[in-house]
N, C-alpha and C positions, 0 to 999 in steps of 0.2 A: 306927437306923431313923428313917425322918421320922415325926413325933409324928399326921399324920393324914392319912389317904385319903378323896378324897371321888371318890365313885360319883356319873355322870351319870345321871339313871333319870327323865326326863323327859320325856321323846320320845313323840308319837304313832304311833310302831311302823306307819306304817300299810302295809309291805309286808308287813306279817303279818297284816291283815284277810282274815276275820270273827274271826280269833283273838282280836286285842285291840281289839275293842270293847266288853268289857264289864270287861277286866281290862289291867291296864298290863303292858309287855313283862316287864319283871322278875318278872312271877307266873306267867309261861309254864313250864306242865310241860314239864319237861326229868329223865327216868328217875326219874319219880313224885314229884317234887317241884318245888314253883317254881326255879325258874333260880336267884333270888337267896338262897335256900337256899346251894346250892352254892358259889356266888362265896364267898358270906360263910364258909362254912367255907372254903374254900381262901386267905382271908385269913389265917382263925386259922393254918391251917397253915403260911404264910412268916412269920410271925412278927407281922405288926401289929395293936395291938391300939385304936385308935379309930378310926372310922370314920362319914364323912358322907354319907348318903344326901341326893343334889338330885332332888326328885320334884316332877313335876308333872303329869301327864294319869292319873285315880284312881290321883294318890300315895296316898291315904291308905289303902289296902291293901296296900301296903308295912309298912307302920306297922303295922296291924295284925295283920303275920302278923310280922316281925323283931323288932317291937316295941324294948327298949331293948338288945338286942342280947346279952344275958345267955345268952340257949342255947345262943350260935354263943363263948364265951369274949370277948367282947368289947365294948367302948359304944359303940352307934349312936345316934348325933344325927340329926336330919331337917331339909332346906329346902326350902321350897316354894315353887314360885316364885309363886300367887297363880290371879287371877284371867286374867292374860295370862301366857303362856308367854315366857320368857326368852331362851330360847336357850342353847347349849350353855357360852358364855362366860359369859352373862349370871346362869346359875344358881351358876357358881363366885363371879361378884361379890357377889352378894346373900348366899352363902354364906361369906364372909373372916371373919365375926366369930368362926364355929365351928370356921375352919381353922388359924389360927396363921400366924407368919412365913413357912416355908416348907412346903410339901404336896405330896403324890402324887395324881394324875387317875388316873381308871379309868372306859371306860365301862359303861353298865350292863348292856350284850349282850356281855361279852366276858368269853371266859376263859383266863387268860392265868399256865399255872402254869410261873412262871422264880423264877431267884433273883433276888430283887429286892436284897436286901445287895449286891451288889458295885456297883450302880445307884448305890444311896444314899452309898459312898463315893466313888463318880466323882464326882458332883456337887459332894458337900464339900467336896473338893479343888480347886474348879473355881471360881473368882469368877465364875457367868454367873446369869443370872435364870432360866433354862429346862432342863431336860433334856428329851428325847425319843428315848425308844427308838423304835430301826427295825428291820428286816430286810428283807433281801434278796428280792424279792419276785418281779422281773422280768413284773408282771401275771399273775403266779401265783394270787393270792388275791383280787384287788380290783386296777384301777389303780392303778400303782406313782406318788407321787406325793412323793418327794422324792430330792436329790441328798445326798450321804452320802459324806464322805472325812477319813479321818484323825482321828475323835473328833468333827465338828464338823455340822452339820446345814446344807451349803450356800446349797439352793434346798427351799422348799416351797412346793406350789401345787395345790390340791386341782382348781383351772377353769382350770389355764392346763399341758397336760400338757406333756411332752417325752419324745424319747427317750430323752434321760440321765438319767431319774430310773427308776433304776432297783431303788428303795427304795420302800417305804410306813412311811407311821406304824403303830406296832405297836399303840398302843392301852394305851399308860403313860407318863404323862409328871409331872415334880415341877415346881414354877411356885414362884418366892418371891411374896409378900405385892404385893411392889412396881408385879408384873406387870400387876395391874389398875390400877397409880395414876392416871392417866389417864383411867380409864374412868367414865363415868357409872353409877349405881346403879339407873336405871332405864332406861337403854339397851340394847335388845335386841340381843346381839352371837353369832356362832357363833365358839365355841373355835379354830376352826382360824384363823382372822382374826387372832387375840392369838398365837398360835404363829408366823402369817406375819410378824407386825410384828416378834417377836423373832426371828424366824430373818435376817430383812432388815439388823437393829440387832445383830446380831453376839452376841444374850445367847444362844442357842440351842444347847448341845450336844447330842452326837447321842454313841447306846449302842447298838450292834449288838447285838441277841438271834438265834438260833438256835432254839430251840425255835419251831415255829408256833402261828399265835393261833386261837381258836374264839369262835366269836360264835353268837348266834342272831337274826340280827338278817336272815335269809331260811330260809325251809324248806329249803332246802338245807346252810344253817350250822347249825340247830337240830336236823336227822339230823346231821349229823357229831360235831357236840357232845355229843348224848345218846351216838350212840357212843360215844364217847371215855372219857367220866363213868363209864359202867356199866363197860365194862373199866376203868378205874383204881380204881373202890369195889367193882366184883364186884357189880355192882346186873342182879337178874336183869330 
């Protein structure tokens, strides 16, 4: 397994206002409990066991309720990105000291229960900087926004659509260390930017999953997902 996961959970959530105005997306009751509740046992359950939470819009109720990660079987770290928000990239840069050489991304509205083992030995096998799981999408779930053939992650382009892209990012991807080298530490950057330069620069493999992904990251996602949760725990 890769030695650490770091959760995006920084976001001002704001297509979920008045929800998360006074609480960050990750506290969002979801079948009687905060969201990130849930993510984090379902972490313990595929097997990993450290984990970095990147907070930043009242991160520190995260913290307060995970705290060091001891209830969920596991140790949660925290970064914060400060007094100015980061951005999705910018929070994993500020976050490398807590991640090690290479790491798994997850965002903080998503739940996404796959086998992640057979992931983490594609990559191994793989001399690239990137992995990025996708599935099949067809703007089924979200605008499908990448090309996807043969193990390898073509074209990605979250503003620039096409019809051939008839993949999405699934919303799990491993980055070595390296990926940020370039980047400044206090450059506010969005993750998918650092995905495009490596999908562009050839370091970008791609992992087809099958299982669909749940988010709550629209009322819409946050009913399907509490569904989902209660049937799979029996949560009445």
């Amino acid at each position: 397994m890769i030695p650490c996961v770091a959760i995006l959970s920084g976001g001002l959530a704001t297509r979920l206002k008045p929800i998360t105005e006074k609480i960050p997306k990750a506290m969002v009751e979801i079948a009687g409990k905060p969201f990130v509740h849930w993510q984090l046992k379902l972490m313990k359950e595929k097997g990993f066991s450290n984990i970095v939470i990147c907070a930043g819009h009242l991160g520190d109720q995260i913290k307060n309720y995970a705290g060091d990660g001891s209830e969920f079987g596991l140790t949660v770290d925290y970064s914060f990105d400060g007094a100015v928000l980061l951005g999705t990239g910018g929070a994993i840069r500020k976050a490398l000291p807590l991640l090690g050489d290479k790491f798994g991304i997850m965002y903080g509205d998503s739940y996404l229960n796959i086998d992640f083992e057979p992931i983490f030995r594609y990559f191994n096998t793989n001399n690239k900087k990137g992995l990025m799981t996708v599935i099949k999408n067809d703007n089924q779930w979200d605008k499908s926004n990448v090309i996807y053939h043969d193990g390898s992650v073509v074209k990605y382009d979250k503003k620039n659509i096409t019809d051939e892209m008839r993949y999405i990012d699934y919303g799990f991807a491993i980055l070595k260390k390296d990926s940020f080298a370039d980047i400044e530490g206090s450059r506010v950057i969005d993750l998918a930017d650092v995905y495009k330069d490596l999908v562009d620069s050839n370091e970008m493999l791609g992992y087809e999953v099958c299982e669909r992904f749940y988010e709550i990251g629209s009322l819409k996602g946050m009913e399907e997902t509490e569904r989902y949760i209660k049937n799979k725990y029996h949560v009445e």
